[in-house]
C-alpha positions, 0 to 999 in steps of 0.5 A, a space after each residue: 511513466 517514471 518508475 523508481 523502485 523504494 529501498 524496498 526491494 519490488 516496491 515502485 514509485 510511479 511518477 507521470 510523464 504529463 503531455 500538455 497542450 491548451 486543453 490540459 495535460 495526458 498521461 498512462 498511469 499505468 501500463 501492464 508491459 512496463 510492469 511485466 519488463 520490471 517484474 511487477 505483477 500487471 493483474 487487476 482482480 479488483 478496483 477499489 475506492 475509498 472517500 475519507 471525510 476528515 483529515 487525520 484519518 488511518 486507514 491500515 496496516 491491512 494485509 492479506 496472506 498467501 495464497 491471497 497476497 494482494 499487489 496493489 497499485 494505490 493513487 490519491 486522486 482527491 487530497 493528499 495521503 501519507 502512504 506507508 508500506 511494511 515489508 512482510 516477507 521473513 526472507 526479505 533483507 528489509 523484513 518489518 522495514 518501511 517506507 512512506 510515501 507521500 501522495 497527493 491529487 497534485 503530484 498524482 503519484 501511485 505506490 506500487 505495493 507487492 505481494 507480502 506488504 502491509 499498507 496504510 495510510 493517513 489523510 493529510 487534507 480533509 475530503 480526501 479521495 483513493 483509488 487502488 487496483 488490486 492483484 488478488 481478490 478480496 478473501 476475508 479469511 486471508 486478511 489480517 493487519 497490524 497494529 498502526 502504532 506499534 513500538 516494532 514498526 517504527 511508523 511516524 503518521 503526521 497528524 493526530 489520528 482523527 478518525 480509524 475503525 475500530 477492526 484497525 485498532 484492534 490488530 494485535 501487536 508483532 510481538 503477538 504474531 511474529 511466529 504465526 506472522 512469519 509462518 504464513 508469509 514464507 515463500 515455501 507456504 506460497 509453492 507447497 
């Protein structure tokens, strides 16, 4: 694997070394030493999938709250995807920073997304197909998201919004939960 760290600070992109040979090609996608030697959590509570039929569809910003911060390991294995990740953590020198991240059943490439981050994602290809391992289990009381167009963030997604829930168009705005937002997601909260 080619691991590169984002300009946010403990989010990786994971690129795969192909081995080729007449039948095809091999290649680890992931690898729980490489991700301990780098700092990154190699725990997998929960694997996920998610199937999306039309192109242009959102998907997020989901995030869950400590003690049930998620990592997650998200890959495009069918289509392609614009990934993006906001850092949450009110410590961080990139709070409310972002990054995106193309993903594609080409390219094969899997953002690493630590624990404190919201995800989102936009399908670029109809019939577009993610799998994600995730750190934490699923706790419904824990989770929580943004507002994918909010003025704050200063998220771009590529295609008209073809397709979201309605619980994603309904997140608040930051500058309704920042202070609850900010609360929550200090690392004093995470120890005490």
């Amino acid at each position: 694997m080619i691991i590169s760290e984002t300009k946010l600070k403990g989010a990786y992109i994971i690129d795969i070394e192909r081995r080729e040979d007449p039948r095809g090609f091999f290649a680890r996608t992931f690898c729980q030493r490489e991700f301990r030697a780098l700092g990154l959590n190699p725990s997998i509570a929960q694997a996920n999938i998610a199937s999306n039929v039309r192109r242009g569809t959102l998907r997020g910003m989901h995030f869950q709250f400590p003690p049930a911060s998620e990592t997650k390991l998200v890959r495009c294995t069918r289509g392609a995807i614009l990934d993006i990740i906001v850092d949450l953590r009110p410590e961080s020198s990139t709070f409310l920073q972002h990054v995106a991240v193309e993903l594609n059943e080409i390219n094969q490439r899997a953002l690493y997304v630590p624990e404190r981050f919201a995800h989102g994602y936009q399908t670029l290809a109809d019939d577009t197909d993610t799998s994600y391992q995730v750190g934490e289990f699923y706790t419904p009381e824990a989770e929580s998201g943004l507002m994918y167009n909010d003025p704050r963030l200063g998220l771009t997604w590529p295609l008209p919004i073809s397709v979201i829930s309605e619980k994603d168009q309904n997140f608040r705005l930051l500058s309704e939960v920042e202070a609850e937002l900010k609360g929550r997601m200090e690392l004093a909260d995470i120890d005490g």
